[in-house]
FIKOLZA-1660 file (N, C-alpha, C; in steps of 0.1 Angstrom, whole numbers, plus 5000, padded with zeros to 4 digits):
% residues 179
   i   px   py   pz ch aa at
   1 4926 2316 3579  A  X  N
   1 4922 2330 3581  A  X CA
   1 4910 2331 3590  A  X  C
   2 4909 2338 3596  A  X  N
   2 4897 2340 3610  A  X CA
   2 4893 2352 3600  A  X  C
   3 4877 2352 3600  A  X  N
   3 4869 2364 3589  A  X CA
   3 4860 2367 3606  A  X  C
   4 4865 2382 3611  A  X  N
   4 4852 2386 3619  A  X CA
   4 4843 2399 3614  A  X  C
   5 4832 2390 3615  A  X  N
   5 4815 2393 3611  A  X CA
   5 4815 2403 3622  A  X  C
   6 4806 2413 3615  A  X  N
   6 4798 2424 3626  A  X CA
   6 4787 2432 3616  A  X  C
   7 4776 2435 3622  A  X  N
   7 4765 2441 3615  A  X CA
   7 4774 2452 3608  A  X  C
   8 4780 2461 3615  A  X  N
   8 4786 2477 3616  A  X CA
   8 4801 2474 3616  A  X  C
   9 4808 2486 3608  A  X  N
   9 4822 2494 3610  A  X CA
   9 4823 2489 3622  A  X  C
  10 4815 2503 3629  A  X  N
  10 4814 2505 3639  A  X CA
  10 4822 2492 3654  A  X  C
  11 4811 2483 3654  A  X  N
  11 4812 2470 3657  A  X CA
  11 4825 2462 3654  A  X  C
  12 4837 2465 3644  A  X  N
  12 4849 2456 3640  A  X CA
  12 4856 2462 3644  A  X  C
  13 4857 2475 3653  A  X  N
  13 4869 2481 3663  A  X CA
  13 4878 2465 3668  A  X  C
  14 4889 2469 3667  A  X  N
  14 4896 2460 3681  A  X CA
  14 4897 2447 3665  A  X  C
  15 4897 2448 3653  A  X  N
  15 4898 2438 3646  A  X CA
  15 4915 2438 3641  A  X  C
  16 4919 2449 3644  A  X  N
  16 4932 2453 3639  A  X CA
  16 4937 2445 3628  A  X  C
  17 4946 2439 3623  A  X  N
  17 4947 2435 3605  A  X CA
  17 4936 2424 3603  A  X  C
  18 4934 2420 3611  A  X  N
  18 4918 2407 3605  A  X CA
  18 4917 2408 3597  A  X  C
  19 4910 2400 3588  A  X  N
  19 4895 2401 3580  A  X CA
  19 4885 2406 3582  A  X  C
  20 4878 2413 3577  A  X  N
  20 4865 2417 3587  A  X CA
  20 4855 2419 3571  A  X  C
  21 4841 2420 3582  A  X  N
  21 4829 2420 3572  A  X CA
  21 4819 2424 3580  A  X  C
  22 4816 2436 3576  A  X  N
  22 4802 2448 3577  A  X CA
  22 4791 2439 3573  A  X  C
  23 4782 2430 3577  A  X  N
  23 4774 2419 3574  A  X CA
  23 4760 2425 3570  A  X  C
  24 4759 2441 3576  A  X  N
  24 4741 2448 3576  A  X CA
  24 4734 2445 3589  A  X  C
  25 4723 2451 3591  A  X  N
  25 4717 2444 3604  A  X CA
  25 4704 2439 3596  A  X  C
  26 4700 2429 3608  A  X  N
  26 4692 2420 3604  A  X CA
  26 4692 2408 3601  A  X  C
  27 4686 2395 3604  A  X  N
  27 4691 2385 3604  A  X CA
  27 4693 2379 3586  A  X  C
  28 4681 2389 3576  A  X  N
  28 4684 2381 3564  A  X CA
  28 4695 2386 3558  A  X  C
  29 4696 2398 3560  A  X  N
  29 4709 2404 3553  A  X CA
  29 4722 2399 3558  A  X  C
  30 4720 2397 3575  A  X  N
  30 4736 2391 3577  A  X CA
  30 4736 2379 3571  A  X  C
  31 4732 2366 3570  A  X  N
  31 4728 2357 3565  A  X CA
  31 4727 2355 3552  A  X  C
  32 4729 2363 3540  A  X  N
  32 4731 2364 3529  A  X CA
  32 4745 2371 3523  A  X  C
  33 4746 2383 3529  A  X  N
  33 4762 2387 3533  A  X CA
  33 4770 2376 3537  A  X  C
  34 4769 2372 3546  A  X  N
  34 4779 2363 3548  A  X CA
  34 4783 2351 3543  A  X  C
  35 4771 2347 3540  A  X  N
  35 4771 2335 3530  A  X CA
  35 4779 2340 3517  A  X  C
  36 4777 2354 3509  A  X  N
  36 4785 2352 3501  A  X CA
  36 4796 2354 3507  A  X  C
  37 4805 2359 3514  A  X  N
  37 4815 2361 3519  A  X CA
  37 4826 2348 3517  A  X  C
  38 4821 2345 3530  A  X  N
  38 4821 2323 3530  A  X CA
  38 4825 2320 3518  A  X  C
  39 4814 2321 3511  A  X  N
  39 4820 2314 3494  A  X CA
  39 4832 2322 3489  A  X  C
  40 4836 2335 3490  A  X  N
  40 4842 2339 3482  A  X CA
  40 4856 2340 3491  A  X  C
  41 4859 2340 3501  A  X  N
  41 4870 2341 3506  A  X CA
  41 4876 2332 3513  A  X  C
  42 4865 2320 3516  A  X  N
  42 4869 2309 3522  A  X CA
  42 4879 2308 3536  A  X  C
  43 4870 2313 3543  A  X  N
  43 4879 2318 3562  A  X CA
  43 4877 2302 3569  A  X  C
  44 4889 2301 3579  A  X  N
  44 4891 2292 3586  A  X CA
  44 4886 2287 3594  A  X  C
  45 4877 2301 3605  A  X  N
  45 4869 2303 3616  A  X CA
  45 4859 2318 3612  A  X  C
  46 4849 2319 3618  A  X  N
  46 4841 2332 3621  A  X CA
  46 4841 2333 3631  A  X  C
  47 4842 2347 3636  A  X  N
  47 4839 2357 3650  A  X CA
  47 4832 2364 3644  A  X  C
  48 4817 2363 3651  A  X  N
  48 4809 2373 3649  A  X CA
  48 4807 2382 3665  A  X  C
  49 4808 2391 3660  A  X  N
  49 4811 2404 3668  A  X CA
  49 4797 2410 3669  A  X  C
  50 4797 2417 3683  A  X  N
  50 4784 2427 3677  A  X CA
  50 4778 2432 3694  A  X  C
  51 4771 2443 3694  A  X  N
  51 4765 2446 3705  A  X CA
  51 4751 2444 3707  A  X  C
  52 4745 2443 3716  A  X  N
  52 4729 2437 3720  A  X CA
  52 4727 2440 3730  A  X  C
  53 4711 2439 3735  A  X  N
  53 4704 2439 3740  A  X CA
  53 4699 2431 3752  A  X  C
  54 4697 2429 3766  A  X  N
  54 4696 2423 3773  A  X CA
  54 4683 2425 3786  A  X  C
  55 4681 2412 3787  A  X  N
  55 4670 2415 3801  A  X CA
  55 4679 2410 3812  A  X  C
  56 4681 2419 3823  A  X  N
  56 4690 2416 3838  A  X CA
  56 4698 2411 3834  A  X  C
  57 4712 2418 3822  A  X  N
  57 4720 2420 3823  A  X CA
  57 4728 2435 3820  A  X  C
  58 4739 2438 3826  A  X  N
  58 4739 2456 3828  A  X CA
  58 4746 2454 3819  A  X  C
  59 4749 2467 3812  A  X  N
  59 4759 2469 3801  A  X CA
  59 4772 2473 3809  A  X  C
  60 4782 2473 3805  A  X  N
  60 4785 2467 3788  A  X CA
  60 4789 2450 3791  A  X  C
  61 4787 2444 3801  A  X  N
  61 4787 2424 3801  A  X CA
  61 4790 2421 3789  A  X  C
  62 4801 2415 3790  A  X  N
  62 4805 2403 3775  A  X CA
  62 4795 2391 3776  A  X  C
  63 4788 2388 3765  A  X  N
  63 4778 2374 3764  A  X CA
  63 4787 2362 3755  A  X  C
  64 4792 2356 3756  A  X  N
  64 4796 2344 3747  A  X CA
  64 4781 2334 3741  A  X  C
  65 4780 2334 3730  A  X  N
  65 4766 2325 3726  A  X CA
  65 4765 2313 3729  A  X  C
  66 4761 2306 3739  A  X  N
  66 4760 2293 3739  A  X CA
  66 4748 2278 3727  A  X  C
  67 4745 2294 3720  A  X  N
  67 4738 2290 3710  A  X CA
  67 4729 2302 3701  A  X  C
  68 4725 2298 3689  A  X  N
  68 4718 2310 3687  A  X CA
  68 4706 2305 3682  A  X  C
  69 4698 2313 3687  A  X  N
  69 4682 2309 3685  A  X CA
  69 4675 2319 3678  A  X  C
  70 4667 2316 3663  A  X  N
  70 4661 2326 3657  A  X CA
  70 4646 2326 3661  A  X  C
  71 4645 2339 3667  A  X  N
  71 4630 2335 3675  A  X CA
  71 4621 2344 3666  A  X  C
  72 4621 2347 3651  A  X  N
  72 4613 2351 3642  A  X CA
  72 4604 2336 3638  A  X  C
  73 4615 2327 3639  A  X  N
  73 4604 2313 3631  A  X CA
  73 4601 2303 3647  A  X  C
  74 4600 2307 3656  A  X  N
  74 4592 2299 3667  A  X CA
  74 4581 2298 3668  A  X  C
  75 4576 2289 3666  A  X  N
  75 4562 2291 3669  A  X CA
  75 4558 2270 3671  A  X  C
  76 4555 2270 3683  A  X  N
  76 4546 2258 3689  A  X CA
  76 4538 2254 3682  A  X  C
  77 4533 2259 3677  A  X  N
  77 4513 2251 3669  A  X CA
  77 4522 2252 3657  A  X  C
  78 4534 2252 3648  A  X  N
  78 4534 2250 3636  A  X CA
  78 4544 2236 3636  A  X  C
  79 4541 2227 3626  A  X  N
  79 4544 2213 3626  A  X CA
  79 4555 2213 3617  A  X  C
  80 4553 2219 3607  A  X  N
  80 4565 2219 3595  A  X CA
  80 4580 2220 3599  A  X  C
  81 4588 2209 3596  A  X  N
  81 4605 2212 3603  A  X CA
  81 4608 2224 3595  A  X  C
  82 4612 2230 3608  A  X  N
  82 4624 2244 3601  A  X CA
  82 4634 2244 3611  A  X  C
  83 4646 2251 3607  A  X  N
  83 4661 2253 3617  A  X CA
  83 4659 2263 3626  A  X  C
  84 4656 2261 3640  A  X  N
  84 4660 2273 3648  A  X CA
  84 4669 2276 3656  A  X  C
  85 4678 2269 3655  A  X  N
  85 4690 2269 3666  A  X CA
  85 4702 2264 3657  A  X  C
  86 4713 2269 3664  A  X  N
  86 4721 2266 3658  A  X CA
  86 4736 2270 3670  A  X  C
  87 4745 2259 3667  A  X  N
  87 4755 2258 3681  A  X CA
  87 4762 2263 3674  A  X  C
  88 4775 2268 3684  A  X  N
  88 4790 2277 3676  A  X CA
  88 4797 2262 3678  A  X  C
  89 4809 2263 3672  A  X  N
  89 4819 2256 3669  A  X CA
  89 4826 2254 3685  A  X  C
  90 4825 2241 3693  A  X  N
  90 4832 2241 3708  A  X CA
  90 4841 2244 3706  A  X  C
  91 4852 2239 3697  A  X  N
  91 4869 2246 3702  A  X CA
  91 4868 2264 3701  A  X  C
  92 4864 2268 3693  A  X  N
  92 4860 2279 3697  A  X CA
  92 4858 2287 3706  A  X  C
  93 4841 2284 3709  A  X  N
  93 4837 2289 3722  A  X CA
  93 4847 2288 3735  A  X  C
  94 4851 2273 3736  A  X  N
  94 4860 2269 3747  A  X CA
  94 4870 2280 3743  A  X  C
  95 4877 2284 3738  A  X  N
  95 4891 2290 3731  A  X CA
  95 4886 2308 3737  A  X  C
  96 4876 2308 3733  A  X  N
  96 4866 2322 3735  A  X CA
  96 4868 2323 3752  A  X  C
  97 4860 2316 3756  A  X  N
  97 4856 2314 3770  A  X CA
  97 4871 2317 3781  A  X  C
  98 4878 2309 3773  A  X  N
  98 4896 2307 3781  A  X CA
  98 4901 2319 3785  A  X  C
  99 4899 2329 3769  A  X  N
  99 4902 2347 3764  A  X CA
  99 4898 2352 3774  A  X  C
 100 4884 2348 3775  A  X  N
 100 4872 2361 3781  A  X CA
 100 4869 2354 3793  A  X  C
 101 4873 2352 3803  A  X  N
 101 4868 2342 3817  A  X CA
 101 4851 2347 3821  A  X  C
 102 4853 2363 3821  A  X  N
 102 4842 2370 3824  A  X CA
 102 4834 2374 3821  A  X  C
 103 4835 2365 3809  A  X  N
 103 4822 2369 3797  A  X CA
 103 4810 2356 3800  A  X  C
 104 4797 2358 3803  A  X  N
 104 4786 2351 3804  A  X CA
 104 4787 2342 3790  A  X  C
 105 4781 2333 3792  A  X  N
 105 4778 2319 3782  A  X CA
 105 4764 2317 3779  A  X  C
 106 4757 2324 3775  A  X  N
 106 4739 2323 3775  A  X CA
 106 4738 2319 3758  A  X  C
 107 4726 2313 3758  A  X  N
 107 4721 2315 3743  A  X CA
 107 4715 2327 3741  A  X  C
 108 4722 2333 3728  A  X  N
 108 4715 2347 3724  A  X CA
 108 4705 2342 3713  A  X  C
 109 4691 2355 3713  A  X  N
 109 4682 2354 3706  A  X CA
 109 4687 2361 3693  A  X  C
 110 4681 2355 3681  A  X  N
 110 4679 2365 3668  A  X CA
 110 4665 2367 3662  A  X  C
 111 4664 2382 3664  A  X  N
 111 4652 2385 3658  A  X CA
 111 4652 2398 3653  A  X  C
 112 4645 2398 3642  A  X  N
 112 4643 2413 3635  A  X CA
 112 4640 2425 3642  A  X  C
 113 4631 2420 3652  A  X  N
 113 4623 2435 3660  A  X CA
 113 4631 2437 3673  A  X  C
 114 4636 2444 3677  A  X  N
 114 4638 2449 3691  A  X CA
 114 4628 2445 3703  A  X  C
 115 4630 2438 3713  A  X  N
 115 4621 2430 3720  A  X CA
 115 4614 2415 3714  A  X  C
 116 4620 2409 3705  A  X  N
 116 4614 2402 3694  A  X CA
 116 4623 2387 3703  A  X  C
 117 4634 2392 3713  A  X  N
 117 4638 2376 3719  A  X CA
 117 4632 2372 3728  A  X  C
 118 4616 2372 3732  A  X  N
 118 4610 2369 3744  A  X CA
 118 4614 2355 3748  A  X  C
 119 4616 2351 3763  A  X  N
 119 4620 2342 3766  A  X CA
 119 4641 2337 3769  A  X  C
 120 4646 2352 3762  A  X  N
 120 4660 2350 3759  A  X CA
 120 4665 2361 3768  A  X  C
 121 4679 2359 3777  A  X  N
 121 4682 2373 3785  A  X CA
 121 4691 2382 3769  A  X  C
 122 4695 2378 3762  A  X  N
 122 4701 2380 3750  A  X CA
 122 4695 2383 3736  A  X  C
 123 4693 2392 3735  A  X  N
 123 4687 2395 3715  A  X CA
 123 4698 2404 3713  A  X  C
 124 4698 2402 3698  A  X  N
 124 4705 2409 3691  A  X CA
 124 4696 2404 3675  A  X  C
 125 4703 2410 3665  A  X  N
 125 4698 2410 3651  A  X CA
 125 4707 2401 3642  A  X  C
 126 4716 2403 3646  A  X  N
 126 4722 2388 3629  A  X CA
 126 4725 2376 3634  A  X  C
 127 4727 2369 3649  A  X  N
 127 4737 2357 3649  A  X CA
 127 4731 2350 3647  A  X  C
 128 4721 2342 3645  A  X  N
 128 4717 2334 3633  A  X CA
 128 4716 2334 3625  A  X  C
 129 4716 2343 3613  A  X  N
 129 4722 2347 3599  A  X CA
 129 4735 2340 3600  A  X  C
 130 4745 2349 3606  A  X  N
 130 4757 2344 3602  A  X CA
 130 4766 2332 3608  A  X  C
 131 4761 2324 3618  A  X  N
 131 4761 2312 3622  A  X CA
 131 4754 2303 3616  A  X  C
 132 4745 2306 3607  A  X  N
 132 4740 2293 3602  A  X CA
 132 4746 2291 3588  A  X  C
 133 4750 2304 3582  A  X  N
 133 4755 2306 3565  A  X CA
 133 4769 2294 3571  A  X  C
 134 4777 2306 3580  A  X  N
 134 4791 2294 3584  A  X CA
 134 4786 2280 3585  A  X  C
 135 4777 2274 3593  A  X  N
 135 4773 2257 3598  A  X CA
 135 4772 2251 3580  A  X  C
 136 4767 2258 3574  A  X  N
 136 4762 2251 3561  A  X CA
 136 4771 2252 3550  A  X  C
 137 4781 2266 3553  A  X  N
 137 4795 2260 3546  A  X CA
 137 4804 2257 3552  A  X  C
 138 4805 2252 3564  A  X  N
 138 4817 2237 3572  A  X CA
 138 4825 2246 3577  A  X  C
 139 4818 2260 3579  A  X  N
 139 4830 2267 3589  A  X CA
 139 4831 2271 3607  A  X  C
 140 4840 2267 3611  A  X  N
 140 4837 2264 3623  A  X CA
 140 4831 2285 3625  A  X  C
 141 4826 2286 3634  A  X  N
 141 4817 2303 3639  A  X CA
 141 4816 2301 3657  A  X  C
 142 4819 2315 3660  A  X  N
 142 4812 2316 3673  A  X CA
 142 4810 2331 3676  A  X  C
 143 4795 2334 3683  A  X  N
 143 4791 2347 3689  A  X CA
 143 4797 2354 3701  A  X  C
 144 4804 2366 3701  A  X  N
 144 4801 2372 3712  A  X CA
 144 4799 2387 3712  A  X  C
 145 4791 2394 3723  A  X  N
 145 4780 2402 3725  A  X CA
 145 4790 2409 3734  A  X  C
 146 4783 2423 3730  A  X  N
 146 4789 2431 3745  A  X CA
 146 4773 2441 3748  A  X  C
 147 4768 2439 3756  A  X  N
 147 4753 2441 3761  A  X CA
 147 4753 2459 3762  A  X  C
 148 4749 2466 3755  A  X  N
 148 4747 2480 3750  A  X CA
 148 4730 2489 3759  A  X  C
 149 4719 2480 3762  A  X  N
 149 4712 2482 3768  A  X CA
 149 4703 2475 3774  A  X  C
 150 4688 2477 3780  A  X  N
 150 4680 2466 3783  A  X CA
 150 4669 2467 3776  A  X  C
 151 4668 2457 3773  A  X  N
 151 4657 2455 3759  A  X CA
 151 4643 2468 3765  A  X  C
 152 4634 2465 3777  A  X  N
 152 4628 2469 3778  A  X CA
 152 4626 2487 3779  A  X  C
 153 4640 2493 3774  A  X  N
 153 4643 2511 3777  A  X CA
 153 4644 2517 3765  A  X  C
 154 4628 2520 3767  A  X  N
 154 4626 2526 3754  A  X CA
 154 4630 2543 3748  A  X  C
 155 4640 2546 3760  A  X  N
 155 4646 2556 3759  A  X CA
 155 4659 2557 3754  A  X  C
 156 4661 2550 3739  A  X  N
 156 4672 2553 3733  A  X CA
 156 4686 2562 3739  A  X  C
 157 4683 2571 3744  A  X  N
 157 4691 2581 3749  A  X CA
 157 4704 2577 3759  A  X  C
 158 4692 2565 3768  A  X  N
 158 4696 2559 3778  A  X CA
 158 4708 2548 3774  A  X  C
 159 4711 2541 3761  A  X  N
 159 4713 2529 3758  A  X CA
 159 4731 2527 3759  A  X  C
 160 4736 2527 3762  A  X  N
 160 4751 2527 3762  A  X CA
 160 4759 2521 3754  A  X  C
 161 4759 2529 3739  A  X  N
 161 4767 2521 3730  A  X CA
 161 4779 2524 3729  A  X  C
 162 4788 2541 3733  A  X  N
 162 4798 2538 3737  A  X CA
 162 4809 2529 3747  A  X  C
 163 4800 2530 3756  A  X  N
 163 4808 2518 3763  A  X CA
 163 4807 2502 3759  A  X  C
 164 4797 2499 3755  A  X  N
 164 4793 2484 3747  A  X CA
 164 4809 2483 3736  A  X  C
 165 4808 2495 3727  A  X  N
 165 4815 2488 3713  A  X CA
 165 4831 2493 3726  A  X  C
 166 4836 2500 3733  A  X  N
 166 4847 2498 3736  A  X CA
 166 4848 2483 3746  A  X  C
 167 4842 2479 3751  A  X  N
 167 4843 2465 3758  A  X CA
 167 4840 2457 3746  A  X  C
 168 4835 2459 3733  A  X  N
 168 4837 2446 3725  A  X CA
 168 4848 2449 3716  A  X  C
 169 4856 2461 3718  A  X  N
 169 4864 2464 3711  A  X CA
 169 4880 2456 3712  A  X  C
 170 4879 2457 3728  A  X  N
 170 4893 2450 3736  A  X CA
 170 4886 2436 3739  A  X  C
 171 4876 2427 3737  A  X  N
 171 4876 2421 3739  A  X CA
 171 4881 2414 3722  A  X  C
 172 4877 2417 3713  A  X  N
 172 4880 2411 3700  A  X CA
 172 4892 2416 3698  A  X  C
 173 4903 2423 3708  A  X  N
 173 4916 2424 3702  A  X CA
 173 4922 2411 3710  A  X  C
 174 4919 2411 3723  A  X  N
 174 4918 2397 3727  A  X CA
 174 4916 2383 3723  A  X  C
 175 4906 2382 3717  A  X  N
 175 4900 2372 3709  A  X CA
 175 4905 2367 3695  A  X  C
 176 4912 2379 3690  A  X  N
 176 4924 2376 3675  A  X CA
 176 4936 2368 3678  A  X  C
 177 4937 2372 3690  A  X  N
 177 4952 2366 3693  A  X CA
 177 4951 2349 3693  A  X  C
 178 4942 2346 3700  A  X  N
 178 4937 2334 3705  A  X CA
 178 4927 2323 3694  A  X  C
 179 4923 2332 3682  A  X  N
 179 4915 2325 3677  A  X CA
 179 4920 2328 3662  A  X  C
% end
């Protein structure tokens, strides 16, 4: 069974009979959501789904995660090991990639705050939550993104989430078939 993750309802358009899971936003809540999920329903693969934010890229661009990086725990001057990255599953991605030819391959940021992926053309809020719960219970996961705004427009008004969730919409009816 393929279980696809999305913060939002909203976000699991285009899941048609799937599995699906409303995960919360935010990286602890997706990340605890999902984890229990994982335990309790035990899925084959995760697609996590979801729309985000972007520096110089326009909306609505499909992003495939070439990784996900939680840029809440970065920090250079601190010595203590902690996890901040985390890869999707290659047959996946590859499998993803095959679906979606035209979807970009970047590492997406996870962070709590809006503007909070400095250094990433890609933020969003859970895919390290729910890539890392999958990595740690042995399930293969992979991100993809449909780019809704540019991080720096602080004019909500402006942000295009209609068009984002219908390009992530056909793209995860896409991505069922295949994954």
């Amino acid at each position: 069974m393929l279980l696809i993750v999305a913060a939002t309802e909203k976000e699991l358009r285009g899941a048609g009979d799937a599995a699906t899971l409303a995960c919360g936003i935010g990286p602890v809540e997706a990340a605890l959501v999902t984890a229990r999920a994982l335990a309790e329903r035990r899925p084959d693969a995760v697609l996590h789904v979801g729309i985000a934010g972007a520096r110089g890229i326009e909306p609505p661009a499909l992003v495939l995660g070439s990784e996900s990086v939680y840029c809440d725990v970065i920090d250079p001057a601190f010595t203590m090991p902690r996890v901040e990255r985390v890869a999707p599953d290659a047959g996946l991605l590859a499998a993803a990639r095959a679906a979606l030819p035209d979807a970009l391959v970047l590492p997406i940021a996870t962070c709590a705050k809006v503007g909070g992926g400095v250094g990433y053309d890609v933020e969003a809020m859970e895919g390290f939550g729910v890539l890392r719960a999958a990595a740690l219970a042995g399930v293969p996961a992979v991100e993809l993104r449909a780019i809704s705004n540019a991080v720096a427009e602080p004019d909500r008004s402006k942000w295009r989430f209609d068009d984002a969730l219908a390009a992530l919409a056909a793209a995860v009816e896409q991505l069922v078939e295949v994954l």
